[in-house]
N, CA, C and O atoms as a GROMACS GRO file, in nm:
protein
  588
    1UNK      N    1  30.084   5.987   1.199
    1UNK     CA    2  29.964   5.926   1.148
    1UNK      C    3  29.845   6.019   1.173
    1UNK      O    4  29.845   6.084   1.278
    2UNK      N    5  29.748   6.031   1.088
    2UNK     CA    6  29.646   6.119   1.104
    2UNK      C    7  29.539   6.094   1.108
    2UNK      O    8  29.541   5.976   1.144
    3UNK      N    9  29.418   6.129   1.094
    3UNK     CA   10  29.296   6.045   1.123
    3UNK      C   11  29.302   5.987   0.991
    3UNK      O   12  29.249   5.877   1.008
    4UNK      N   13  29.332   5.996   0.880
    4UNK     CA   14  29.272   5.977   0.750
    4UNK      C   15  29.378   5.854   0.708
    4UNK      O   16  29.374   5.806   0.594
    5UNK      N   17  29.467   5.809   0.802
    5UNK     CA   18  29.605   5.706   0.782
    5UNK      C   19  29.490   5.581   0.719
    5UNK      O   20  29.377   5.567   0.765
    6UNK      N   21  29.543   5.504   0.618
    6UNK     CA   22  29.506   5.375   0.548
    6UNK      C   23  29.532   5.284   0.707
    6UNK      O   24  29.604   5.304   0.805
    7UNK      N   25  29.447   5.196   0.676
    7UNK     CA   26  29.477   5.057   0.796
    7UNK      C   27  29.554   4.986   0.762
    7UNK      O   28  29.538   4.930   0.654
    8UNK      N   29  29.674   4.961   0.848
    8UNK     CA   30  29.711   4.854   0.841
    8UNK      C   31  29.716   4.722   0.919
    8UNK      O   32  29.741   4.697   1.037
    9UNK      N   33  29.679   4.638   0.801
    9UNK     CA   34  29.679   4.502   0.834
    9UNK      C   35  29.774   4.426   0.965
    9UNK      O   36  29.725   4.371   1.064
   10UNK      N   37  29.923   4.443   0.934
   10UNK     CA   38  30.002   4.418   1.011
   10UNK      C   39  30.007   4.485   1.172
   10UNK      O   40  30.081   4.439   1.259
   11UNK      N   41  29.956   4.550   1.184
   11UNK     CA   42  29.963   4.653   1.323
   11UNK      C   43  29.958   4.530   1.413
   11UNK      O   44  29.929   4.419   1.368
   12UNK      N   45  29.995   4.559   1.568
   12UNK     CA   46  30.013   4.465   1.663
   12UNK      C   47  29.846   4.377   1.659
   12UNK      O   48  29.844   4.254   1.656
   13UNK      N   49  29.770   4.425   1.660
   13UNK     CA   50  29.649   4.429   1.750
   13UNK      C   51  29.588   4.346   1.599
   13UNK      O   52  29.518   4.245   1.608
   14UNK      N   53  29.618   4.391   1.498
   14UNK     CA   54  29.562   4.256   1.393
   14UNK      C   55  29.630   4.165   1.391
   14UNK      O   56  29.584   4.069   1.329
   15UNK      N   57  29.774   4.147   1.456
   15UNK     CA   58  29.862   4.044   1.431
   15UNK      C   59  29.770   3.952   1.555
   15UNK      O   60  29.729   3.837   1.543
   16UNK      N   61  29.757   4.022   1.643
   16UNK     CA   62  29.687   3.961   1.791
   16UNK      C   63  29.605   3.886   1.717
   16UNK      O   64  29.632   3.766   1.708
   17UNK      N   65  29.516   3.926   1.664
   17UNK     CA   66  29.339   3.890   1.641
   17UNK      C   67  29.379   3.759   1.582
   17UNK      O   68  29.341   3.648   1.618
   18UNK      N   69  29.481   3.797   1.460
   18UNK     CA   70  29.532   3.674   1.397
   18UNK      C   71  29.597   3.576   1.444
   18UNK      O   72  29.673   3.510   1.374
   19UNK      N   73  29.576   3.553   1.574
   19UNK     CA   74  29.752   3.474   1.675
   19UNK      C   75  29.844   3.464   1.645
   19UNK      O   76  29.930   3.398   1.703
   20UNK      N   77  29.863   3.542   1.522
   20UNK     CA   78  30.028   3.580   1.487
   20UNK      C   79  30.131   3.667   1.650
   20UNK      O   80  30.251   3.675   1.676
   21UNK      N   81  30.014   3.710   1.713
   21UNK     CA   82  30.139   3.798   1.833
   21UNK      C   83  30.047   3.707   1.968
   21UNK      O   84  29.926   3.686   1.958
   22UNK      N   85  30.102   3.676   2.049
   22UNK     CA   86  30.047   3.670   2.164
   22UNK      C   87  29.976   3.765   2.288
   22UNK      O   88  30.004   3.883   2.265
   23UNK      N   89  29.924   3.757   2.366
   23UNK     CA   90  29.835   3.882   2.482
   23UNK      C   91  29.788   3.763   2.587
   23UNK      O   92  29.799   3.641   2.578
   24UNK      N   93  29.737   3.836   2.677
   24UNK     CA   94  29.723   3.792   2.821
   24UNK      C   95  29.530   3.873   2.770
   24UNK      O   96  29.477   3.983   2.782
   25UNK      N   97  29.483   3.714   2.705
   25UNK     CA   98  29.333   3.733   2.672
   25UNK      C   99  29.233   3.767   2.804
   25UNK      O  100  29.277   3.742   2.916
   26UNK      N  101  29.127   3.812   2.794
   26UNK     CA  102  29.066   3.828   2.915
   26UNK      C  103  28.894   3.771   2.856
   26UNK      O  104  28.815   3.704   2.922
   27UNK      N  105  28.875   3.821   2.722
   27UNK     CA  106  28.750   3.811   2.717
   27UNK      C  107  28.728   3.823   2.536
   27UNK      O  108  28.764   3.925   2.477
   28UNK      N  109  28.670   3.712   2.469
   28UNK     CA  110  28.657   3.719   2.314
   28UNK      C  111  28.540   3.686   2.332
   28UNK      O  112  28.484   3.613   2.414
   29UNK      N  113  28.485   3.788   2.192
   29UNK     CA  114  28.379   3.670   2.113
   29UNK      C  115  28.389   3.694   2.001
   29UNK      O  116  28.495   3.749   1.972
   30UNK      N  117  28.291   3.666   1.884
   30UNK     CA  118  28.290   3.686   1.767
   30UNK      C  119  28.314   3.849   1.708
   30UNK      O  120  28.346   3.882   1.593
   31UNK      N  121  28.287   3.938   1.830
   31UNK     CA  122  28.330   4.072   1.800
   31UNK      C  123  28.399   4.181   1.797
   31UNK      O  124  28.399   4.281   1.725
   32UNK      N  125  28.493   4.128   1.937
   32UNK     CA  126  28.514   4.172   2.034
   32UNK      C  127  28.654   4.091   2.109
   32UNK      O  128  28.651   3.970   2.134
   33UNK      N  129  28.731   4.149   2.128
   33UNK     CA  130  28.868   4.075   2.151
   33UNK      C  131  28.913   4.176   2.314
   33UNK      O  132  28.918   4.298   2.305
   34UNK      N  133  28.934   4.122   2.421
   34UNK     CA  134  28.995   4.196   2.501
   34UNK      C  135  29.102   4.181   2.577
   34UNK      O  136  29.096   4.083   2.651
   35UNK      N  137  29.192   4.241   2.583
   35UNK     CA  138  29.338   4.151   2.658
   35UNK      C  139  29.411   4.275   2.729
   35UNK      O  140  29.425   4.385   2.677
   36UNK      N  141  29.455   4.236   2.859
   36UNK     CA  142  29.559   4.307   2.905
   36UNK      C  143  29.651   4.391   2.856
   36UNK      O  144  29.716   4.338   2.766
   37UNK      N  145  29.684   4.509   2.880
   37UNK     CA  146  29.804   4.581   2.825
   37UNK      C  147  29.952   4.581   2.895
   37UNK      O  148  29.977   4.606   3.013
   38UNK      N  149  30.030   4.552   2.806
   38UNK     CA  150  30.184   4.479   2.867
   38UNK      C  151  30.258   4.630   2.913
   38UNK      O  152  30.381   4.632   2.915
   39UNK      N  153  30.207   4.712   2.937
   39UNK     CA  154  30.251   4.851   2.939
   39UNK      C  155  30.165   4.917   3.047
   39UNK      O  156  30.187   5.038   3.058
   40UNK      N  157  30.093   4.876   3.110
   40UNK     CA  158  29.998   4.920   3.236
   40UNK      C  159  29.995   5.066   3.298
   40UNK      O  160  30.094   5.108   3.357
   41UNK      N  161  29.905   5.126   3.287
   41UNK     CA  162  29.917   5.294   3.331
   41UNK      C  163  29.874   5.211   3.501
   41UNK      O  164  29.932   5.261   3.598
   42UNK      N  165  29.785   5.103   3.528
   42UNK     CA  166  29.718   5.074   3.643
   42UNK      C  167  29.733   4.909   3.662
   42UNK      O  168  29.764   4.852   3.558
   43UNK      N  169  29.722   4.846   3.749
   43UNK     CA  170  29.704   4.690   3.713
   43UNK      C  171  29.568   4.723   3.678
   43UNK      O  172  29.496   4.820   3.702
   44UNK      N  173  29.546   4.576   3.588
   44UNK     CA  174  29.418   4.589   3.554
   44UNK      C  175  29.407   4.625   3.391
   44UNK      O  176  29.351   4.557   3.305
   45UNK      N  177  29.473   4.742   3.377
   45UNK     CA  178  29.441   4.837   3.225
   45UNK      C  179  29.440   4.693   3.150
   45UNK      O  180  29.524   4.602   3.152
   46UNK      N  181  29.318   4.705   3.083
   46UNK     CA  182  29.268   4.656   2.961
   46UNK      C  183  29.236   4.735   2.871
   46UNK      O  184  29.170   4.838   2.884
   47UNK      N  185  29.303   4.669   2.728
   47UNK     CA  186  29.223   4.685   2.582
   47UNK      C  187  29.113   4.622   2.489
   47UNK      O  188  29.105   4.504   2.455
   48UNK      N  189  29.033   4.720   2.458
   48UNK     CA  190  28.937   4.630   2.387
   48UNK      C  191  28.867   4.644   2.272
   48UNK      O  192  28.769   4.710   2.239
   49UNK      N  193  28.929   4.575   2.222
   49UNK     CA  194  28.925   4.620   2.037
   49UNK      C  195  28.793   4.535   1.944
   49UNK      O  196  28.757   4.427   1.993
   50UNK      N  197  28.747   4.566   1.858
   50UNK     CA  198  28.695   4.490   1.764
   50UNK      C  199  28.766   4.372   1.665
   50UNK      O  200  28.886   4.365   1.636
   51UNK      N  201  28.666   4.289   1.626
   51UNK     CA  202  28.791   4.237   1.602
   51UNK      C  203  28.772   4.201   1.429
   51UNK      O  204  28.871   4.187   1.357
   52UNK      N  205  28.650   4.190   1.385
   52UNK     CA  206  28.620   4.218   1.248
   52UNK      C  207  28.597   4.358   1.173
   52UNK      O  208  28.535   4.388   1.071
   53UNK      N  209  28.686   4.446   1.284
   53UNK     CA  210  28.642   4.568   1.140
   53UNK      C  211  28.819   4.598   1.140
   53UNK      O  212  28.907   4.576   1.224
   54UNK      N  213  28.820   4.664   0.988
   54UNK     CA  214  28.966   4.740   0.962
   54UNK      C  215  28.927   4.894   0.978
   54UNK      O  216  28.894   4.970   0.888
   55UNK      N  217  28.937   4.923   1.116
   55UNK     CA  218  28.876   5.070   1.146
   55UNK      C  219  29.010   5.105   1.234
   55UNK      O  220  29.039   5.053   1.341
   56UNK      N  221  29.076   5.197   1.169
   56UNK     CA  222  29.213   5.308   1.247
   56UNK      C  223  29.145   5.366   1.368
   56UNK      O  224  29.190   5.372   1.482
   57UNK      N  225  29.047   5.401   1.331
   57UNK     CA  226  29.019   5.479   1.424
   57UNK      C  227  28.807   5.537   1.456
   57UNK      O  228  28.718   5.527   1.372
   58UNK      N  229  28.798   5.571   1.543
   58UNK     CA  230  28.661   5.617   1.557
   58UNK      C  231  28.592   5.676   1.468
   58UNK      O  232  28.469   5.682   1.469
   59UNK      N  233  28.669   5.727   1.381
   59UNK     CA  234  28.564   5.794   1.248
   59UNK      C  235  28.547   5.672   1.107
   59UNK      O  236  28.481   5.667   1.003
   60UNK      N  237  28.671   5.567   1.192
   60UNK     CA  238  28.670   5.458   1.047
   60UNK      C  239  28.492   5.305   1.094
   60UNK      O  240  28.442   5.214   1.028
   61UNK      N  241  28.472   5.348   1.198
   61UNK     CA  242  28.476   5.191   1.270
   61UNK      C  243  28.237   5.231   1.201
   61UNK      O  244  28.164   5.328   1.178
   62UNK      N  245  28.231   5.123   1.202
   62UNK     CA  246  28.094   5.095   1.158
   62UNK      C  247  28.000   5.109   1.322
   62UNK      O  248  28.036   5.046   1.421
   63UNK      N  249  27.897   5.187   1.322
   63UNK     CA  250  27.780   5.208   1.421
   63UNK      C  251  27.760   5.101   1.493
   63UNK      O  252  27.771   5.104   1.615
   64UNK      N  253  27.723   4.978   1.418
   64UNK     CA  254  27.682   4.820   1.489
   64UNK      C  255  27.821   4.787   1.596
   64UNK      O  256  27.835   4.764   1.717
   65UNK      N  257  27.910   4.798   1.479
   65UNK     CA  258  28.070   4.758   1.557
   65UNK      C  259  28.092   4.883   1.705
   65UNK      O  260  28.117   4.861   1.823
   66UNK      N  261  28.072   5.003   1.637
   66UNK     CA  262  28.109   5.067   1.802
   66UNK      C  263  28.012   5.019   1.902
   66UNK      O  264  28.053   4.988   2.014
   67UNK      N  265  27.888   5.012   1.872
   67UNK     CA  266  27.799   4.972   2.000
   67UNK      C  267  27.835   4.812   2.028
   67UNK      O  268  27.795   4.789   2.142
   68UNK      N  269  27.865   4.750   1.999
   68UNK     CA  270  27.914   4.647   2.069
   68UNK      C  271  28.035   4.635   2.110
   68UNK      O  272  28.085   4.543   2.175
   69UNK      N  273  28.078   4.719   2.075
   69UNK     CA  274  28.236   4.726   2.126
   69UNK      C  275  28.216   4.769   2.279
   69UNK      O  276  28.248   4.702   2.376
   70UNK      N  277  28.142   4.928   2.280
   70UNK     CA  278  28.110   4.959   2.402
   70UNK      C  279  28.056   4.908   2.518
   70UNK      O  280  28.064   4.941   2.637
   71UNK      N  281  27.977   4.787   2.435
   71UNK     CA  282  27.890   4.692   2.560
   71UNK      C  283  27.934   4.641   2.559
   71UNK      O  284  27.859   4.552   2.600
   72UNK      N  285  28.097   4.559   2.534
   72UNK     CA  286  28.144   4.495   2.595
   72UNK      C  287  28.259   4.597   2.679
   72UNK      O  288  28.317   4.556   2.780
   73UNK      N  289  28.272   4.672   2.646
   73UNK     CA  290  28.393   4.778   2.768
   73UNK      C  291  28.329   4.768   2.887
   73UNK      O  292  28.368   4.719   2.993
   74UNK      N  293  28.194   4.837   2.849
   74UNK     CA  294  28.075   4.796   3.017
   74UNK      C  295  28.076   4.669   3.097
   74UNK      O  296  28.075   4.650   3.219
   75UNK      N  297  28.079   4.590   2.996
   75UNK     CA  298  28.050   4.462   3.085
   75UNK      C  299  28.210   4.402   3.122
   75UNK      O  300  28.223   4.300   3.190
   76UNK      N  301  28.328   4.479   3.068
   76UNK     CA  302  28.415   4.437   3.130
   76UNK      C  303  28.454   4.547   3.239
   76UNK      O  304  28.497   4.492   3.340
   77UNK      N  305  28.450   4.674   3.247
   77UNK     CA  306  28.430   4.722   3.326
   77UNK      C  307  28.400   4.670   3.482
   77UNK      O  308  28.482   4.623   3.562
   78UNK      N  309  28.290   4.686   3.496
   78UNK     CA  310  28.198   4.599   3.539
   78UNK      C  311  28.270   4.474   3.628
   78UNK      O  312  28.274   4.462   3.750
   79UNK      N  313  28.322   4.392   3.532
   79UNK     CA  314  28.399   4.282   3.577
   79UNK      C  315  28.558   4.362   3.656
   79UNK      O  316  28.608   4.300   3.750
   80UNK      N  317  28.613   4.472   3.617
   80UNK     CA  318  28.721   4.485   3.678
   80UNK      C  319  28.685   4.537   3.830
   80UNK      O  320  28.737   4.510   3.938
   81UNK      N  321  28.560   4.634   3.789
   81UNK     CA  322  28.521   4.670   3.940
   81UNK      C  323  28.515   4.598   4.045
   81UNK      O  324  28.551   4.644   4.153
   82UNK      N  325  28.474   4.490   4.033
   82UNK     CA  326  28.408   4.378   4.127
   82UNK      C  327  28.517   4.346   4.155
   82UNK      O  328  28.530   4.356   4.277
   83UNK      N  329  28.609   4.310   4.107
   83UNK     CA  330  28.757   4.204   4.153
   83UNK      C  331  28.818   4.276   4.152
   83UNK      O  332  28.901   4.255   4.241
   84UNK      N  333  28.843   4.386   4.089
   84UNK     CA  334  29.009   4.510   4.161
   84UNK      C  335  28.946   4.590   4.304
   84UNK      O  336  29.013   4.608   4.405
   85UNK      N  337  28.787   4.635   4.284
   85UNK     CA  338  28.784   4.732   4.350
   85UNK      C  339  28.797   4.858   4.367
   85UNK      O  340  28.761   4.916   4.470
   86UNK      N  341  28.879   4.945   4.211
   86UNK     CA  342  28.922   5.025   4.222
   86UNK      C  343  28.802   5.175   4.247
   86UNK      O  344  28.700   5.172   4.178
   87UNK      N  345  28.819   5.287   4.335
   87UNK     CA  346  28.808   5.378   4.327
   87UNK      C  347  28.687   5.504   4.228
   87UNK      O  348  28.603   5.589   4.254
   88UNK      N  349  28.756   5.437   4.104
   88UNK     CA  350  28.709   5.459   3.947
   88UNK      C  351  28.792   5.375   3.872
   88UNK      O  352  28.890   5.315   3.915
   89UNK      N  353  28.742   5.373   3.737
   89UNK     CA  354  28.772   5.331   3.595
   89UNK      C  355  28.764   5.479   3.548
   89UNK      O  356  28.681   5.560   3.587
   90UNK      N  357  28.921   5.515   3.405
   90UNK     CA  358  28.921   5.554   3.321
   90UNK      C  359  28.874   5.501   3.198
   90UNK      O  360  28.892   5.379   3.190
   91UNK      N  361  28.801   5.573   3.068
   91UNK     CA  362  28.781   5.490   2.961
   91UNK      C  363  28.844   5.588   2.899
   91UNK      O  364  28.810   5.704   2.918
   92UNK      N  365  28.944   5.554   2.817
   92UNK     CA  366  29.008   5.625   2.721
   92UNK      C  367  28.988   5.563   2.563
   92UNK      O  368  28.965   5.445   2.534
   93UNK      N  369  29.002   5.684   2.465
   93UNK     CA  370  29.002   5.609   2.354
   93UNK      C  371  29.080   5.743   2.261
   93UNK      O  372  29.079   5.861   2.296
   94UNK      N  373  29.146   5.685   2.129
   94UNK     CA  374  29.261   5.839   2.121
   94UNK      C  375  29.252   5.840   1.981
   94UNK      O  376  29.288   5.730   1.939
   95UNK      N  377  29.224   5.907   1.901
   95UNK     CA  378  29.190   5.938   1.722
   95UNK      C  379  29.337   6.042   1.698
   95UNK      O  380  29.374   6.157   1.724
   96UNK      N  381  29.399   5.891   1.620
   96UNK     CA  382  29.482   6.020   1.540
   96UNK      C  383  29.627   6.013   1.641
   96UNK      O  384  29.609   5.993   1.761
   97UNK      N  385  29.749   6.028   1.597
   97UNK     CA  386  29.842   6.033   1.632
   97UNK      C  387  29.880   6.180   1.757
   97UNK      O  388  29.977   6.190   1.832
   98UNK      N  389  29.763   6.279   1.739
   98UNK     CA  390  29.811   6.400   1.737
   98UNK      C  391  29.741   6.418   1.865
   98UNK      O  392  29.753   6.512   1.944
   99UNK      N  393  29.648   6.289   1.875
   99UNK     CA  394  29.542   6.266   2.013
   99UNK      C  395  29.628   6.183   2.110
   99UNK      O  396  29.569   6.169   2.218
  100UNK      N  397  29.765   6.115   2.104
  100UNK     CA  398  29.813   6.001   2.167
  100UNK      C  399  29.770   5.846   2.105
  100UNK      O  400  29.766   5.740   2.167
  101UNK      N  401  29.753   5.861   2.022
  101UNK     CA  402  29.686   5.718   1.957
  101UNK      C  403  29.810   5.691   1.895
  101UNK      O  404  29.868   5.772   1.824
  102UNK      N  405  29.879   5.492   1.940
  102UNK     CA  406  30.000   5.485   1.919
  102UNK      C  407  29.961   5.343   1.828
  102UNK      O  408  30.058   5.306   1.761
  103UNK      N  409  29.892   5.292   1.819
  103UNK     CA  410  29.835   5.173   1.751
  103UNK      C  411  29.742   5.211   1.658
  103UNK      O  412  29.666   5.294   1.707
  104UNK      N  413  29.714   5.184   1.537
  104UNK     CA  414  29.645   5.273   1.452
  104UNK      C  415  29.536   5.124   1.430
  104UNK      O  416  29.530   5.088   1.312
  105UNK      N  417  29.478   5.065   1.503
  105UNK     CA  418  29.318   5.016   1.520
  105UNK      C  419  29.256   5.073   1.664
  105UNK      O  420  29.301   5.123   1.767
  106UNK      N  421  29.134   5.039   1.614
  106UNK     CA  422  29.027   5.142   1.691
  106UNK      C  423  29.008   5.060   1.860
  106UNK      O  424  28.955   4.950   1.875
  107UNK      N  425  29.062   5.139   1.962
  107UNK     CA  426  29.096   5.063   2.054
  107UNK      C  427  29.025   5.131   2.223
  107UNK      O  428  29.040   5.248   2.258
  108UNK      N  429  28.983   5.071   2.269
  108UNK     CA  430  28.958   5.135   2.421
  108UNK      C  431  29.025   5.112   2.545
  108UNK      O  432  29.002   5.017   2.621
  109UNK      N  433  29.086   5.178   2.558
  109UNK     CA  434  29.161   5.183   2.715
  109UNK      C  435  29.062   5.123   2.848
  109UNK      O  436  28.956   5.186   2.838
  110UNK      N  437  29.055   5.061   2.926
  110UNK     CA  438  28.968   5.031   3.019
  110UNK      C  439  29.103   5.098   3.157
  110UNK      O  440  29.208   5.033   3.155
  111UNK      N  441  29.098   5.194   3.243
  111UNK     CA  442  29.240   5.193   3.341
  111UNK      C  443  29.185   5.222   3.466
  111UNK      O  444  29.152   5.338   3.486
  112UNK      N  445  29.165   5.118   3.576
  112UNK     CA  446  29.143   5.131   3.697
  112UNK      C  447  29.227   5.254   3.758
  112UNK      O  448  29.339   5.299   3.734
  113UNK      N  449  29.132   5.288   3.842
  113UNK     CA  450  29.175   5.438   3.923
  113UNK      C  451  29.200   5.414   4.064
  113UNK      O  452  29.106   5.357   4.120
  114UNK      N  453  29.312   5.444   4.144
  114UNK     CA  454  29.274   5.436   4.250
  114UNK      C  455  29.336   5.559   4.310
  114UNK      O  456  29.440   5.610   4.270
  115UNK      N  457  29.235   5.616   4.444
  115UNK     CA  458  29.249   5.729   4.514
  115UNK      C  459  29.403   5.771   4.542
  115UNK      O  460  29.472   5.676   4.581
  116UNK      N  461  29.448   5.857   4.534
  116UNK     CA  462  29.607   5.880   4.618
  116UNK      C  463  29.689   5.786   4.511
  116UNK      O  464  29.803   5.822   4.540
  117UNK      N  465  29.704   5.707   4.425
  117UNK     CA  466  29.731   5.645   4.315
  117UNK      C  467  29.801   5.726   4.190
  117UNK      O  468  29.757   5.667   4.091
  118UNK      N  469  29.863   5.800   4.158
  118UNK     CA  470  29.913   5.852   4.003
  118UNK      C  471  29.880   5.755   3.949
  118UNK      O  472  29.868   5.642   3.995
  119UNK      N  473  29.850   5.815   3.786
  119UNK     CA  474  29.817   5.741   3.661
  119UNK      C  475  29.963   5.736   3.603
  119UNK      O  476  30.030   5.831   3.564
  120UNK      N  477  29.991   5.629   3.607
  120UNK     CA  478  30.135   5.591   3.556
  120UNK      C  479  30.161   5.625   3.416
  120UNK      O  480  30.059   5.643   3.348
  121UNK      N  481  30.297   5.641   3.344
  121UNK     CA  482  30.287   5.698   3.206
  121UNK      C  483  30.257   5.528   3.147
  121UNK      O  484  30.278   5.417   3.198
  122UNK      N  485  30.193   5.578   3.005
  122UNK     CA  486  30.177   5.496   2.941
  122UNK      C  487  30.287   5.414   2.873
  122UNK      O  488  30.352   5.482   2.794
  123UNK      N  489  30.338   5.244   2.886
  123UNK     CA  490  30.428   5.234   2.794
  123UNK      C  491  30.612   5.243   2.851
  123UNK      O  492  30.722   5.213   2.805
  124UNK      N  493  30.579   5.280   2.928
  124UNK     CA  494  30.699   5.362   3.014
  124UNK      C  495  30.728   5.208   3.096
  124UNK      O  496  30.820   5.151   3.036
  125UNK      N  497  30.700   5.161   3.161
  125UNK     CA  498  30.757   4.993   3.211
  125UNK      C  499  30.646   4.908   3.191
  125UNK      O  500  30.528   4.936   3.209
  126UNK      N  501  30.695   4.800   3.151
  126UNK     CA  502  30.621   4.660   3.097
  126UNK      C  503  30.574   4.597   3.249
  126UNK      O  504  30.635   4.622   3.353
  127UNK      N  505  30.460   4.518   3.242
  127UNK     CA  506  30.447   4.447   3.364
  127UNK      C  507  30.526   4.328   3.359
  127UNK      O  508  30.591   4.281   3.266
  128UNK      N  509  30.507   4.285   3.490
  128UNK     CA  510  30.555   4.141   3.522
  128UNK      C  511  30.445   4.074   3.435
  128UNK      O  512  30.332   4.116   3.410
  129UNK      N  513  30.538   3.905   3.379
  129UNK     CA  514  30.443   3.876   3.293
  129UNK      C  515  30.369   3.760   3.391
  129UNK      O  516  30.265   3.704   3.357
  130UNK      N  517  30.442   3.731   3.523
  130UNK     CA  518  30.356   3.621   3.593
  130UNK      C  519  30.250   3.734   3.683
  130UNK      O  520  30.130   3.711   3.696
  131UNK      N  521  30.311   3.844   3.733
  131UNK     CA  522  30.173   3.939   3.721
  131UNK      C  523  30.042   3.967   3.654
  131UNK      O  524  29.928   3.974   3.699
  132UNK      N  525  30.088   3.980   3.536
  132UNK     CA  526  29.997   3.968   3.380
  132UNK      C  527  29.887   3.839   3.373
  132UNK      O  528  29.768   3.849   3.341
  133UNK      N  529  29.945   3.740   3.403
  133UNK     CA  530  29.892   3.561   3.381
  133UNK      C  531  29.844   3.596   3.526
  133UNK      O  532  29.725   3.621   3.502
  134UNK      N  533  29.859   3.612   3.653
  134UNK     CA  534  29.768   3.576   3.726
  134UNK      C  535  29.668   3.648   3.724
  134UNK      O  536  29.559   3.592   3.718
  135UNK      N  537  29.673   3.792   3.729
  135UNK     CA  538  29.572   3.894   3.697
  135UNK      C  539  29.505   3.813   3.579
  135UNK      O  540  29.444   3.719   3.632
  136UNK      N  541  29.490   3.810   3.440
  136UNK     CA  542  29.402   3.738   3.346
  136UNK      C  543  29.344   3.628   3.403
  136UNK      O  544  29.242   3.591   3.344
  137UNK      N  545  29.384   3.549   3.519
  137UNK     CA  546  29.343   3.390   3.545
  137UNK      C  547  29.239   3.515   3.622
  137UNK      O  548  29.153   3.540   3.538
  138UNK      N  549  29.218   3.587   3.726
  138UNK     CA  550  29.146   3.612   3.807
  138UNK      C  551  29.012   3.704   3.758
  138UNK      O  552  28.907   3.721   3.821
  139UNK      N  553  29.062   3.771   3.585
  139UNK     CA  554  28.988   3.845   3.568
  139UNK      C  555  28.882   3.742   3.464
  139UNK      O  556  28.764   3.775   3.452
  140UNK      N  557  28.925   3.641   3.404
  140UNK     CA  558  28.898   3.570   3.303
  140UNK      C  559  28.761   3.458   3.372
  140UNK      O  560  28.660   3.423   3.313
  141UNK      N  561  28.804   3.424   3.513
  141UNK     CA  562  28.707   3.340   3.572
  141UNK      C  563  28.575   3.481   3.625
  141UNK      O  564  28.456   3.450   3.621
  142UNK      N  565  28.608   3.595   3.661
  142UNK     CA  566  28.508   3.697   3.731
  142UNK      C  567  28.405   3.714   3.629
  142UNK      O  568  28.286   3.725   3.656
  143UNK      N  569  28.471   3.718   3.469
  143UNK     CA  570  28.419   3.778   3.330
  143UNK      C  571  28.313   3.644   3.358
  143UNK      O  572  28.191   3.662   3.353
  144UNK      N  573  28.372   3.503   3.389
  144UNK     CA  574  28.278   3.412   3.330
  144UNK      C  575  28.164   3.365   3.413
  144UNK      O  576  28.062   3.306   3.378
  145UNK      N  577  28.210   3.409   3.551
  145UNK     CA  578  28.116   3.478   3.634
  145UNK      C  579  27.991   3.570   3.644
  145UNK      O  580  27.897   3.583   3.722
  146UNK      N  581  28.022   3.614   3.556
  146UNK     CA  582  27.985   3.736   3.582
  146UNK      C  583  27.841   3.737   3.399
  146UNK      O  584  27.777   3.830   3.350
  147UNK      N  585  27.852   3.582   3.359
  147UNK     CA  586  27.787   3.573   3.202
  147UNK      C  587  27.614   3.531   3.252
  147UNK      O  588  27.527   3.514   3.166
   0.00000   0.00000   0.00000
């Protein structure tokens, strides 16, 4: 896939938006969709996508839409710091197949860092899913905390 790939509709992450697929939600609004990744480089790693644009990728996605996309990465950020604690946050984001971009909508990595910690491969083992559900219960009340 290349930067210039057509969108597709069906991809995981529109099936999500659509509740056609299920996710371990953390934080929606009208713009902005954010949920756990079942593939964890870190506990914690969140995605956080838009959720009204058909944008593959960073060169597809509309100005209004990236800046709110970003202020909400911050403000979930933000929220992971406080309740993981970690070290640092990675923000990743990947254009193009040729960049590591494996989902072709426009997506941000959120991946807690911690010291002495490896960054786990991406994708490489699924989390526990009662791992998954309690982490979201803890991150979902901090987010609403945190409004």
């Amino acid at each position: 896939m290349s930067l210039h790939t057509p969108y597709d509709p069906q991809n995981i992450f529109a099936r999500i938006i659509r509740g056609e697929a299920p996710c371990y939600k953390v934080y929606e609004d009208e713009d902005v969709l954010a949920f756990l990744d079942l593939y964890p480089q870190s506990p914690g790693h969140t995605l956080v996508i838009p959720r009204r644009s058909a944008a593959v990728n960073l060169l597809d996605l509309e100005t209004g839409a990236l800046c709110r996309l970003m202020t909400v990465a911050q403000r979930l950020t933000r929220a992971l710091v406080e309740e993981l604690q970690p070290e640092g946050v990675q923000l990743a984001q990947f254009n193009g197949a040729a960049a590591g971009q494996t989902v072709f909508h426009i997506h941000v990595h959120l991946v807690p860092r911690y010291a002495g910690q490896g960054l786990g491969i991406h994708a490489a083992q699924e989390a526990d899913p009662d791992a998954l559900q309690a982490l979201q219960a803890r991150l979902v009340r901090r987010i609403a905390a945190s409004s």
